[in-house]
Backbone of each chain as ProteinMPNN parsed JSONL, in Angstrom:
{"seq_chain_A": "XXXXXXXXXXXXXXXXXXXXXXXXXXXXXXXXXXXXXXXXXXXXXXXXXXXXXXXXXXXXXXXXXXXXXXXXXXXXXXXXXXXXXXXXXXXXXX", "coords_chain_A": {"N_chain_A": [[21.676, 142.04, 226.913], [23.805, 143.828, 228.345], [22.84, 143.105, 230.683], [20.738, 143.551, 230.408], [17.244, 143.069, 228.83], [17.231, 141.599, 225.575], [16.52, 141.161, 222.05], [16.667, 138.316, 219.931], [19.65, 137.715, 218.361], [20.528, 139.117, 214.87], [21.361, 137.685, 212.361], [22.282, 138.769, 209.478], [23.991, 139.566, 206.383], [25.021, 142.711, 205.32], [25.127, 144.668, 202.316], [27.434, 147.594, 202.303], [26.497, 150.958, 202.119], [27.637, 153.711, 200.736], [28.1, 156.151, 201.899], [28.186, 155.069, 204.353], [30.172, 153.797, 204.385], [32.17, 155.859, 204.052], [32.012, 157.234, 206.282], [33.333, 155.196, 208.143], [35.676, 155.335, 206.825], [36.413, 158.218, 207.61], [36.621, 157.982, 210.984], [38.286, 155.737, 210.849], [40.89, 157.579, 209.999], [40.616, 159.473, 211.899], [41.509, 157.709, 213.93], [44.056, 157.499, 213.652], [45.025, 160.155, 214.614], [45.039, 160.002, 217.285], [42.347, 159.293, 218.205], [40.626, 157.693, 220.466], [38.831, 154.293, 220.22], [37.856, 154.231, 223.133], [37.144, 156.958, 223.444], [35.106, 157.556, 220.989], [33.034, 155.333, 221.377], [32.372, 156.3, 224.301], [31.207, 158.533, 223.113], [29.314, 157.32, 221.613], [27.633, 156.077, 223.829], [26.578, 158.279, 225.293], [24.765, 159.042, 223.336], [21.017, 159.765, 223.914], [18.943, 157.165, 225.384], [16.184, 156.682, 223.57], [17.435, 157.519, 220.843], [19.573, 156.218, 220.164], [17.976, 153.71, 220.096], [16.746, 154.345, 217.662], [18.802, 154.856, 215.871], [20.783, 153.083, 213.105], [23.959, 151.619, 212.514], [26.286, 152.696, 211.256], [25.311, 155.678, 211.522], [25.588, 156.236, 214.053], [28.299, 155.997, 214.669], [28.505, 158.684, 213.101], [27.421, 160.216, 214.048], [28.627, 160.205, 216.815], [31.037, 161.033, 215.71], [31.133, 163.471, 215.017], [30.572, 164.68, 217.762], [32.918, 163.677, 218.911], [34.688, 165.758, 217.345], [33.651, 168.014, 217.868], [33.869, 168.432, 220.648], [36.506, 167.935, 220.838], [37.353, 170.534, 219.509], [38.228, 170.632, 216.964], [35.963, 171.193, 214.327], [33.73, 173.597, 214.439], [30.262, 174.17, 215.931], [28.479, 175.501, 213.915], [30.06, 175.252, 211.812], [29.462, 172.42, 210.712], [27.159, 172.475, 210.512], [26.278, 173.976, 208.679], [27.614, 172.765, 206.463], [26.22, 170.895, 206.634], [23.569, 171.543, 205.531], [24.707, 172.497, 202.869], [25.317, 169.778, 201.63], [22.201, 168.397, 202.005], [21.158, 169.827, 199.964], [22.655, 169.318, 197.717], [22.172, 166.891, 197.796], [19.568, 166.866, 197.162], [19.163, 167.98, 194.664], [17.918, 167.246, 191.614]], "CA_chain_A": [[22.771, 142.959, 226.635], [24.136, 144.638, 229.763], [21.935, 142.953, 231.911], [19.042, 143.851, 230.214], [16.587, 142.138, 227.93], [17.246, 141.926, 224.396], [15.895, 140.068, 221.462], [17.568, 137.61, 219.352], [20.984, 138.331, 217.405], [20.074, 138.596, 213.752], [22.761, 137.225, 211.561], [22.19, 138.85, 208.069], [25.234, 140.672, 205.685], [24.733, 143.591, 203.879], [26.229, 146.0, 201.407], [27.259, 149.106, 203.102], [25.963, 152.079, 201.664], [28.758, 154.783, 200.169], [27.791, 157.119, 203.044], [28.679, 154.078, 205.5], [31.987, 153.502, 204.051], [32.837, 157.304, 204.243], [32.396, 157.241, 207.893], [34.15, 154.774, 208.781], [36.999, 155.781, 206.294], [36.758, 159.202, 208.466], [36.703, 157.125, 211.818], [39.455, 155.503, 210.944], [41.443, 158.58, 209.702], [40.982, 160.137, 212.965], [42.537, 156.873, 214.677], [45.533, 157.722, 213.431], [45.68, 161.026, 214.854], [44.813, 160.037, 218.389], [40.79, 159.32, 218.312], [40.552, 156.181, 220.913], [37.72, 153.635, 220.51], [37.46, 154.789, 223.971], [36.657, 158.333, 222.899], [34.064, 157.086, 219.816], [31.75, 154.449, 222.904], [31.778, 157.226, 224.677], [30.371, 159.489, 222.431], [27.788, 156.825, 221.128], [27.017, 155.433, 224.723], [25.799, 159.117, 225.388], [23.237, 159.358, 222.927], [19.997, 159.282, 224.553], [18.519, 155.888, 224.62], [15.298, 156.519, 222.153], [18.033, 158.245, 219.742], [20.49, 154.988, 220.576], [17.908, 152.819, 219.477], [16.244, 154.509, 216.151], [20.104, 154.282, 215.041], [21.635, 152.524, 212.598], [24.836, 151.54, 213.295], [27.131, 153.871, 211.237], [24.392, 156.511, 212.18], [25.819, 156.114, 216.104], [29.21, 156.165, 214.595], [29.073, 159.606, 212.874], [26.899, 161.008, 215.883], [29.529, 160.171, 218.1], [32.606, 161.526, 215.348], [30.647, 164.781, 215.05], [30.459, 165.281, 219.378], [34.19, 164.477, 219.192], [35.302, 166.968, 216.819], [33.122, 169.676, 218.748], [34.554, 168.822, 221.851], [37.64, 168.627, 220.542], [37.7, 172.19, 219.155], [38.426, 170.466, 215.195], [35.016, 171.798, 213.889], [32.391, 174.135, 215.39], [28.678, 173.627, 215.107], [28.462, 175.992, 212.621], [30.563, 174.941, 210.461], [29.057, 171.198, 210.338], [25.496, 172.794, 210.209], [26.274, 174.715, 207.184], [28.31, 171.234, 205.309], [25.177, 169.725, 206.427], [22.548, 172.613, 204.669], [25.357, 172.188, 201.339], [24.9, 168.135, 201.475], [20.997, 168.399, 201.858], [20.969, 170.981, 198.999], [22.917, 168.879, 196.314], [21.083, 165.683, 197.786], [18.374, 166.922, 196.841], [18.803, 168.28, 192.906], [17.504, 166.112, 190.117]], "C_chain_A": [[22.943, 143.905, 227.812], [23.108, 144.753, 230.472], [20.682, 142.806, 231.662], [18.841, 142.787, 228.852], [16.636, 142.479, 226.06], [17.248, 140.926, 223.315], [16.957, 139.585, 220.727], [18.951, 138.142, 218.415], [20.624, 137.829, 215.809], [21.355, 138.605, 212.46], [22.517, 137.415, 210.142], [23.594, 139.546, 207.649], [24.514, 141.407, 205.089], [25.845, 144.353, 203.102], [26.366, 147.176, 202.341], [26.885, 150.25, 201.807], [27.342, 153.0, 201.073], [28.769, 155.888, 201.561], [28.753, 156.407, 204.186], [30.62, 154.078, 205.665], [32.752, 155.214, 204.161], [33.507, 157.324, 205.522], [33.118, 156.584, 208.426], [35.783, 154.77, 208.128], [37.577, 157.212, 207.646], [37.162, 158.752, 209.996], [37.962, 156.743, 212.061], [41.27, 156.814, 210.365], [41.546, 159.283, 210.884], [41.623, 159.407, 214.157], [43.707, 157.222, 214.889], [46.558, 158.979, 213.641], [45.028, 160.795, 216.624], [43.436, 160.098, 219.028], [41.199, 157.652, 219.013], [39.065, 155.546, 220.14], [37.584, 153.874, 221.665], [36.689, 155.67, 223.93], [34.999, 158.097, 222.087], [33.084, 156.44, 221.059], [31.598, 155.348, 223.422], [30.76, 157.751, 224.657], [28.658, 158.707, 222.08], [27.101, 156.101, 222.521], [25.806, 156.979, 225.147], [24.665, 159.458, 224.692], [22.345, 158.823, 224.056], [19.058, 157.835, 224.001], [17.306, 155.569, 223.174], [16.356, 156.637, 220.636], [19.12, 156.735, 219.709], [19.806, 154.05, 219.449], [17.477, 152.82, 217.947], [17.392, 154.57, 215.064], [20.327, 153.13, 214.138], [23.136, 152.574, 213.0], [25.894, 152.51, 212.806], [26.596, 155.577, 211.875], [24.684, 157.175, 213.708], [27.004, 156.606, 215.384], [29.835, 157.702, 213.983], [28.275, 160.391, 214.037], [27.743, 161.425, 216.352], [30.746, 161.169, 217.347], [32.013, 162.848, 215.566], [30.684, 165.478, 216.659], [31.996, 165.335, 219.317], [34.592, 165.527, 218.107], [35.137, 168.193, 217.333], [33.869, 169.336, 219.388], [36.267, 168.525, 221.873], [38.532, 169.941, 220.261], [38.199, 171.883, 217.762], [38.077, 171.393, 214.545], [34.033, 172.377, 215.006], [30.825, 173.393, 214.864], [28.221, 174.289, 213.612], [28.492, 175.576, 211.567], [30.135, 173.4, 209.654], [27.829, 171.585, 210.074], [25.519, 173.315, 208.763], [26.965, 173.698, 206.472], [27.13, 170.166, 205.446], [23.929, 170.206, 205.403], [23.415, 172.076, 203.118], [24.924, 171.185, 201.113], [23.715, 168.148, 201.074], [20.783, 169.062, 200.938], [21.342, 170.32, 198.008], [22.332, 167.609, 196.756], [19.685, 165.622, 197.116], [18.068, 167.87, 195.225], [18.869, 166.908, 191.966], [18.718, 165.507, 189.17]], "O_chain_A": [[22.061, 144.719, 228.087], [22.51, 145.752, 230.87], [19.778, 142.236, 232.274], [19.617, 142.102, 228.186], [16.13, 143.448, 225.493], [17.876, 139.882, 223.493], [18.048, 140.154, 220.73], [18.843, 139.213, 217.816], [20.469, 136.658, 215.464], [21.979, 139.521, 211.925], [22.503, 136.398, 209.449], [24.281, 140.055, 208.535], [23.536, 141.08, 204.417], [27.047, 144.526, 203.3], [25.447, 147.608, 203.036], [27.151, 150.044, 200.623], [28.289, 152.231, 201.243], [29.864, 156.244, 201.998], [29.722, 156.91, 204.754], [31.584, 154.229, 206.414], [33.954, 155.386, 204.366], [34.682, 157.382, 205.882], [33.771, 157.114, 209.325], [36.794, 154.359, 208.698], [38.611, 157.238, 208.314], [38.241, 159.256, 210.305], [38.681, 157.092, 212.997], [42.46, 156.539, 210.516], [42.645, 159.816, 211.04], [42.137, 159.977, 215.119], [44.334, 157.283, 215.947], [47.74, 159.163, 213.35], [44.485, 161.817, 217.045], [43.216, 160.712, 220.072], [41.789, 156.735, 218.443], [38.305, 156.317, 219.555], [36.363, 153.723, 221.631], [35.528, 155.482, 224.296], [33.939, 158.448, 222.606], [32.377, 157.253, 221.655], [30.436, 155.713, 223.242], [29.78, 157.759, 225.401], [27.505, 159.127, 222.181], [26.02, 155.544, 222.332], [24.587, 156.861, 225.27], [23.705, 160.043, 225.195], [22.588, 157.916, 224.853], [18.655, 157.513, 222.883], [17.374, 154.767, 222.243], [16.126, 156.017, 219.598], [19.161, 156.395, 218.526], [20.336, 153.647, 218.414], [17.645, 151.9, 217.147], [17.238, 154.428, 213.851], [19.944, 152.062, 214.614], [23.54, 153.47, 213.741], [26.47, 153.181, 213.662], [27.294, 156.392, 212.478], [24.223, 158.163, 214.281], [26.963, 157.835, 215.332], [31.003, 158.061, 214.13], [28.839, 161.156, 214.82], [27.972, 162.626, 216.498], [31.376, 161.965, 218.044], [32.541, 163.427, 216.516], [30.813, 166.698, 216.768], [32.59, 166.394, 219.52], [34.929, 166.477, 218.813], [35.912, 169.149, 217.369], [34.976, 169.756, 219.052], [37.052, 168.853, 222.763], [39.677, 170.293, 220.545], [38.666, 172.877, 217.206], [38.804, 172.28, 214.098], [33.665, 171.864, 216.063], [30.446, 172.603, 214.0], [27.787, 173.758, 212.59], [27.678, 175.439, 210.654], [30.34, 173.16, 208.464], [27.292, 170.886, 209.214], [24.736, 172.971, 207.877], [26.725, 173.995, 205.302], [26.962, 169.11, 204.835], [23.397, 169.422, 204.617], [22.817, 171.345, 202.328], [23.982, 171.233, 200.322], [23.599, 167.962, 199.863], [19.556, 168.982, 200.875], [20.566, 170.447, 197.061], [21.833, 167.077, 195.765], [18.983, 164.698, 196.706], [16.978, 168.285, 194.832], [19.645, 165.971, 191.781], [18.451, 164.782, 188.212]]}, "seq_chain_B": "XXXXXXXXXXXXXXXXXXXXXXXXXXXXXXXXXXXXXXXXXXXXXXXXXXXXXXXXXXXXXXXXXXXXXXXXXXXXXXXXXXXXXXXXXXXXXXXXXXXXXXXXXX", "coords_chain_B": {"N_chain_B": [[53.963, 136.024, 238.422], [52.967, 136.028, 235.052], [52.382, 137.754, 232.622], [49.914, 137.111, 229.931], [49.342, 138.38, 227.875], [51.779, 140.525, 225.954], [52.483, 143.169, 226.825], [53.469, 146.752, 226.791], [53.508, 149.972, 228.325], [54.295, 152.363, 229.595], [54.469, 154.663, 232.059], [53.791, 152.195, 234.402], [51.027, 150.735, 236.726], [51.718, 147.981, 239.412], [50.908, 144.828, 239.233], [47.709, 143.591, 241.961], [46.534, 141.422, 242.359], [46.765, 137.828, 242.602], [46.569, 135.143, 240.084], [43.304, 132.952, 240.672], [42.881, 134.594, 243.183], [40.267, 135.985, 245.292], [38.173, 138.778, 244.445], [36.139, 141.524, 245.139], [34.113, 143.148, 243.417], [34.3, 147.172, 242.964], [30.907, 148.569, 244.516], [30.449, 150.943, 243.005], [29.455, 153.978, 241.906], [30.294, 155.818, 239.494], [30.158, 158.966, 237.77], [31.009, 159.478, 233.938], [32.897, 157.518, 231.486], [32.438, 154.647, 231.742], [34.057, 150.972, 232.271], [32.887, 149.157, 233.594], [30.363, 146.438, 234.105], [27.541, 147.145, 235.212], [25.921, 145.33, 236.807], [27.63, 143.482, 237.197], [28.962, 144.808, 240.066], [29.785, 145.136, 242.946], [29.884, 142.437, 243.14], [31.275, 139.082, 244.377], [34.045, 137.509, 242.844], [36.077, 135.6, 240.92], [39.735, 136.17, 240.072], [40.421, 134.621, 236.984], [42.678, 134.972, 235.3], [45.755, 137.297, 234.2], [45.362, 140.074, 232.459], [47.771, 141.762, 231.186], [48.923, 144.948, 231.449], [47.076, 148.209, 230.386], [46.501, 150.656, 229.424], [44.219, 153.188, 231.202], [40.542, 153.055, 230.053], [38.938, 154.525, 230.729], [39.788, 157.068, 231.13], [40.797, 157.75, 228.558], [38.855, 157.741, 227.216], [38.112, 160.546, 227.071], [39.904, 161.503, 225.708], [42.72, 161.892, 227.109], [45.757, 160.349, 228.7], [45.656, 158.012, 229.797], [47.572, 157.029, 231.592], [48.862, 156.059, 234.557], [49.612, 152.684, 233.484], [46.892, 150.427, 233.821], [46.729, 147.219, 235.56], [44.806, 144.557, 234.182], [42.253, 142.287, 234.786], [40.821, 138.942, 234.251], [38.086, 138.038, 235.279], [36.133, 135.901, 236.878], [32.771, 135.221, 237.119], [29.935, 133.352, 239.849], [27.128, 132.338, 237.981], [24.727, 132.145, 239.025], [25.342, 133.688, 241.16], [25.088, 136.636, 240.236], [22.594, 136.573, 239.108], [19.291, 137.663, 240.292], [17.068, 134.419, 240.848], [18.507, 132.826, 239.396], [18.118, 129.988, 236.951], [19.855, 128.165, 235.744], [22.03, 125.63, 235.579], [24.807, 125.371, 238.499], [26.665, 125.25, 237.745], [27.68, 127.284, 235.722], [29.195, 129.951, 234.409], [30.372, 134.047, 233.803], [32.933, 135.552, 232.844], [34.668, 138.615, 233.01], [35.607, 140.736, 231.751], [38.486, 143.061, 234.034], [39.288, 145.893, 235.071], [42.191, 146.79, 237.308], [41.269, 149.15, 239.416], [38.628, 148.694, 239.864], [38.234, 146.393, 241.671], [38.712, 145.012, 245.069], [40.226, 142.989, 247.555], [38.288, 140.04, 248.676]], "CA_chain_B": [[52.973, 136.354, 237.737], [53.354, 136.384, 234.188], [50.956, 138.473, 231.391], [49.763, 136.114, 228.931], [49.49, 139.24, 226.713], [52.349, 141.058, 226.091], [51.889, 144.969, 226.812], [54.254, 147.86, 226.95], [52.753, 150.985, 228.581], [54.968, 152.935, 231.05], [54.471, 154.089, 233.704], [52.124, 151.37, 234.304], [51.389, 150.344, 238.136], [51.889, 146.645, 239.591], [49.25, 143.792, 239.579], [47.783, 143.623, 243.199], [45.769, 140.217, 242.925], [46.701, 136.545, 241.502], [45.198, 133.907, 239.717], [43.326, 132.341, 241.578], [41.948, 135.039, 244.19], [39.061, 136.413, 245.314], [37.862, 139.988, 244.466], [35.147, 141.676, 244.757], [33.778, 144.915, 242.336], [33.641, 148.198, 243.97], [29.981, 148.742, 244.086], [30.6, 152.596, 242.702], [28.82, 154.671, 240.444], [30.887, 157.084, 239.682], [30.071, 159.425, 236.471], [32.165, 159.104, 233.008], [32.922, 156.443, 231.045], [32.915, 153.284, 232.453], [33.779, 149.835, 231.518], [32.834, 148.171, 234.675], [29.162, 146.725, 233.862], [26.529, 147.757, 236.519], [25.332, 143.691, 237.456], [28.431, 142.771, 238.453], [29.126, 145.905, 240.958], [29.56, 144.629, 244.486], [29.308, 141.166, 243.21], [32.482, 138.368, 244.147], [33.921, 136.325, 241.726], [37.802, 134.547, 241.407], [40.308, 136.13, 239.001], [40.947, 133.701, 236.249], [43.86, 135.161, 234.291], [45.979, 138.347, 234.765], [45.862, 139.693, 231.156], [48.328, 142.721, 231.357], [48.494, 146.437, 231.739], [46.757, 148.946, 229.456], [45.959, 152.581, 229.586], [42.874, 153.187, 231.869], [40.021, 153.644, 229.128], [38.029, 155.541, 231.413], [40.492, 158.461, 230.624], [41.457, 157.301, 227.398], [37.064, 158.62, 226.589], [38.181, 162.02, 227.458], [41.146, 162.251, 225.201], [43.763, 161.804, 227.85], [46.724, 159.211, 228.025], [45.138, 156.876, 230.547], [48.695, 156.64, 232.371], [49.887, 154.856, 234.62], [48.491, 151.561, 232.802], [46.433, 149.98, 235.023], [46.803, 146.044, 235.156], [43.428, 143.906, 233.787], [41.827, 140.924, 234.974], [39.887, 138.377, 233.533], [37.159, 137.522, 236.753], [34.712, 134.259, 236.709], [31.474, 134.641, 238.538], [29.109, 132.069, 239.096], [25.836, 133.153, 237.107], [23.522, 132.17, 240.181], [25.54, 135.211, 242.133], [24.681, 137.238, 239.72], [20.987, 136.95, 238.879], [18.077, 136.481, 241.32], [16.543, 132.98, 240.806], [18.977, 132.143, 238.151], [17.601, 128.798, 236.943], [20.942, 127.132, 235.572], [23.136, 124.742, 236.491], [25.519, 125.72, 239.259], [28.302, 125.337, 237.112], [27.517, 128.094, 234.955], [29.987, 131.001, 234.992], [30.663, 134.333, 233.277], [34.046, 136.323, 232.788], [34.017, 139.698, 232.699], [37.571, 141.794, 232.264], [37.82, 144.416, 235.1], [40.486, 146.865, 235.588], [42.501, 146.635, 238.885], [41.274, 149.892, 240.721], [37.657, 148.66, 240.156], [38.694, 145.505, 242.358], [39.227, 144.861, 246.001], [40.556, 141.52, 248.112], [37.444, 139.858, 249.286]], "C_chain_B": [[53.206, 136.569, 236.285], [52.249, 136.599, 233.098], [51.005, 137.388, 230.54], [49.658, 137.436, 227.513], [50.42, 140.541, 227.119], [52.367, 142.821, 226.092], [52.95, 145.662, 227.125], [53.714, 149.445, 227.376], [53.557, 151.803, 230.039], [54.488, 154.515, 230.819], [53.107, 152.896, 233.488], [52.188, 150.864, 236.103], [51.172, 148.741, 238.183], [50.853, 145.75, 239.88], [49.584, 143.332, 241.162], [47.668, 141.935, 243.438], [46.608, 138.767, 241.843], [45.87, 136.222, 241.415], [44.713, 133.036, 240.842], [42.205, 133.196, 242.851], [41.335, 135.36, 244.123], [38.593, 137.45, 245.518], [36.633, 139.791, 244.276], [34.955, 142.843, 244.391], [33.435, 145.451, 243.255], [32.335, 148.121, 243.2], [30.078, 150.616, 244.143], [29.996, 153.161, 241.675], [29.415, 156.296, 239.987], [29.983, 157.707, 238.172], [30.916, 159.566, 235.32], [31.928, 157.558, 232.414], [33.695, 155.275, 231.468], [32.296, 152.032, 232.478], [32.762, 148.339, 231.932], [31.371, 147.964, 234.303], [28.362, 146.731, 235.244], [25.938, 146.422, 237.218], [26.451, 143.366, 237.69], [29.574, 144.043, 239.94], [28.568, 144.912, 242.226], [29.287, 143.412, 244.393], [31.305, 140.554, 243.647], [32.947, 137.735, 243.254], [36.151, 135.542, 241.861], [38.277, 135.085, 240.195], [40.765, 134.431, 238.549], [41.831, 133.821, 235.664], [44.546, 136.853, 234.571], [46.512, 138.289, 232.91], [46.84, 141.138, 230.794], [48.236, 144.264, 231.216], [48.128, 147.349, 230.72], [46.327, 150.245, 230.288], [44.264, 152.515, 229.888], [41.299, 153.967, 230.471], [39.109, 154.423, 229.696], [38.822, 157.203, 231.2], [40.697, 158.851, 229.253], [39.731, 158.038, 226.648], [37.291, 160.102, 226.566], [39.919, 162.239, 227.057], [42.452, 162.035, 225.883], [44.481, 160.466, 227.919], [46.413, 158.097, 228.975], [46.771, 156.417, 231.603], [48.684, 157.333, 234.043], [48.622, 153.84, 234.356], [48.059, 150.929, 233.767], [46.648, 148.349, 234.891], [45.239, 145.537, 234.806], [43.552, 142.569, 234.229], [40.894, 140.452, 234.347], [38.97, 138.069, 235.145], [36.479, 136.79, 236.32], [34.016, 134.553, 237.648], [30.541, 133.78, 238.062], [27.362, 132.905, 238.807], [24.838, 133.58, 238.126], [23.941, 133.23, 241.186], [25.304, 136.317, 241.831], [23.182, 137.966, 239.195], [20.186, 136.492, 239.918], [17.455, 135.734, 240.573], [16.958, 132.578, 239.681], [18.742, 130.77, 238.183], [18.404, 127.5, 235.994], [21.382, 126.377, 235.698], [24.447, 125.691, 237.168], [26.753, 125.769, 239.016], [28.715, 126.681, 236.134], [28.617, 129.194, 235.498], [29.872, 132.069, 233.486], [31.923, 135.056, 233.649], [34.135, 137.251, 232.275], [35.618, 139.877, 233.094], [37.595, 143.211, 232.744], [39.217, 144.923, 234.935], [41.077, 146.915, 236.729], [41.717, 147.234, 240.132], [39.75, 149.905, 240.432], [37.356, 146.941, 241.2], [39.079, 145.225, 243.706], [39.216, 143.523, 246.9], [38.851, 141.303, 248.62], [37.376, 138.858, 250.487]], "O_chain_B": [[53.845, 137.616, 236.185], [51.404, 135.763, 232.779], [52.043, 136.743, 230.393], [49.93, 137.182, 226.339], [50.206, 141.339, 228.032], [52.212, 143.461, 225.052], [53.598, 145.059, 227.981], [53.521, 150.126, 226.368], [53.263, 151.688, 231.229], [54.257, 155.217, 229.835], [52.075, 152.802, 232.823], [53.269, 150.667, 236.659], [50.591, 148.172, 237.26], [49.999, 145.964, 240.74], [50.642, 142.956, 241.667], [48.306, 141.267, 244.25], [46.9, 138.831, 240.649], [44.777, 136.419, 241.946], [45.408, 132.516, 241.715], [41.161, 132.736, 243.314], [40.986, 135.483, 242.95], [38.354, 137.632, 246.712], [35.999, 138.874, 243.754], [35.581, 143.731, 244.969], [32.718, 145.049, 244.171], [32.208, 147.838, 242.008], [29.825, 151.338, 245.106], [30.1, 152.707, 240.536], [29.009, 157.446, 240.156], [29.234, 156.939, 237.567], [32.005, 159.908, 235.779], [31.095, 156.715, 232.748], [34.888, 154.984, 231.547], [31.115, 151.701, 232.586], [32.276, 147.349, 231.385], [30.779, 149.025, 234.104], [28.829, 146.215, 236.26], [25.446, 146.612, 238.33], [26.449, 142.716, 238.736], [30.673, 143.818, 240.448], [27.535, 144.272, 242.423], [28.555, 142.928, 245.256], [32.308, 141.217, 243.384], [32.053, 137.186, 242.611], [36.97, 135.227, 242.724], [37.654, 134.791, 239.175], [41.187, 133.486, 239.216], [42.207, 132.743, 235.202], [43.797, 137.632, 235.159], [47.226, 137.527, 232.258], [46.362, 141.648, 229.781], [47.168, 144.669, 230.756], [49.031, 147.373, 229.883], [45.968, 150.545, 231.427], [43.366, 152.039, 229.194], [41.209, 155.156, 230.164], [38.412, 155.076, 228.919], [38.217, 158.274, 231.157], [40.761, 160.009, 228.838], [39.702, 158.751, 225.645], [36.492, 160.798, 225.939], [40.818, 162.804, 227.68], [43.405, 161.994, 225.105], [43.998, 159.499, 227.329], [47.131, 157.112, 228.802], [46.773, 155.378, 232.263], [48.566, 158.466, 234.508], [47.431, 153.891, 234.664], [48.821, 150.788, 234.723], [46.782, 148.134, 233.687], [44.386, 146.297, 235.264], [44.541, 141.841, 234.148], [40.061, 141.192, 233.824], [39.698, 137.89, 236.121], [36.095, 136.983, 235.166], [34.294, 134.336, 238.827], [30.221, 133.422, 236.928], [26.769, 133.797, 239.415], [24.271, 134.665, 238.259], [23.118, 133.676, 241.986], [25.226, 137.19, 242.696], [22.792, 139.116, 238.991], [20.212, 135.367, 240.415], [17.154, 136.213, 239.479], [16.199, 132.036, 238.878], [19.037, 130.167, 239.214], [17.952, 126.41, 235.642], [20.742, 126.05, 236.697], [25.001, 126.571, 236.509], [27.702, 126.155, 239.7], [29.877, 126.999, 235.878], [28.895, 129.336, 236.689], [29.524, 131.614, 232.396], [32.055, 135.221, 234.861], [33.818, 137.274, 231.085], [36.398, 139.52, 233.978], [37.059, 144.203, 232.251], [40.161, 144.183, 234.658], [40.2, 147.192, 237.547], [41.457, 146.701, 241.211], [39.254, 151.008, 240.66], [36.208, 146.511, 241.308], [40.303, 145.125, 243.622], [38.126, 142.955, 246.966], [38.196, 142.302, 248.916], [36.332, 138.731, 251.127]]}, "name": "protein", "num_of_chains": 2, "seq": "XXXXXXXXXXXXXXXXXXXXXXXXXXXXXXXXXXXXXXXXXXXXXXXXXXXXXXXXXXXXXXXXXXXXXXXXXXXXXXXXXXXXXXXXXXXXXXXXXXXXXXXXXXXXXXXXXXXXXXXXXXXXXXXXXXXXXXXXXXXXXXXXXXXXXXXXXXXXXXXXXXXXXXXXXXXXXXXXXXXXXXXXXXXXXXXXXXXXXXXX"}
């Protein structure tokens, strides 16, 4: 894979997750206001490679939506840090 | 010269090379996003197809409108120019689609 060494291609299907399907609902929601697939590779080519590879693949994909929205000026950090504290908070009641 | 895929993108600038000739990748490293992969930098190879003009995605990463569209090529190199002691057959090729202004006559 770009040159470099990489092990076999493993050809399984799965279910996506509810989480999965969010993201790429959001993903594609921001297509439609001028988010390239340019923009998105970008974002996920920059992760750093350890963080690249302990990814999953929607995992890369909200990474990357979350860098563009900052550097868009959408959302601040803030404001995703604190929707991420809410999330982790009702994730985690019984 | 005629696009095998039809594209609309103005301004877009004019394809330099035909089918047929022989470019070779700037060997450049610039910084940004870019499509060009790093093994075939400074390598030769023979456009195979001129597949028409799109918005430079190297701009297109950074939000911006990628204009004027740049034209795209399809390029064929042969594998053994590519890897040291590739152990193939000599027929082997890959095609890699470059952007014009990473391209020059060889």
């Amino acid at each position: 894979m770009g040159g470099q060494e990489a092990g076999p291609v493993q050809r399984t299907e799965h279910e996506y997750a509810e989480w999965e399907r969010r993201v790429d609902a959001l993903v594609m929601l921001m297509r439609g206001h001028g988010l390239t697939v340019d923009e998105s590779r970008k974002n996920i080519e920059a992760l750093p490679p350890a963080a690249y590879d302990a990814m999953g693949y929607y995992e890369r994909w909200i990474a990357s939506l979350s860098q563009t929205l900052l550097q868009r000026g959408i959302l601040t950090s803030d404001e995703i840090g604190r929707k991420m504290e809410q999330v982790r908070a009702r994730a985690a009641k019984p | 010269m005629k696009p095998q895929y039809e594209t609309r993108h103005s301004p877009s600038l004019p394809p330099r090379f035909d089918v047929g000739s022989r470019v070779r990748v700037r060997k450049a490293y610039p910084p940004g996003h870019i499509r060009t992969p790093f093994y075939i930098r400074g390598k030769v190879g023979e456009v195979e197809r001129y597949c028409g003009q799109f918005p430079n995605p190297e701009e297109l990463a950074y939000a911006r409108d990628g204009l004027p569209a740049q034209p795209l090529y399809r390029v064929r190199f042969h594998q053994r120019d590519l890897w040291p002691g590739y152990q193939g057959p000599a027929t082997d090729v890959l095609e890699v689609e470059i952007y014009q202004h990473w391209l020059e006559e060889a």
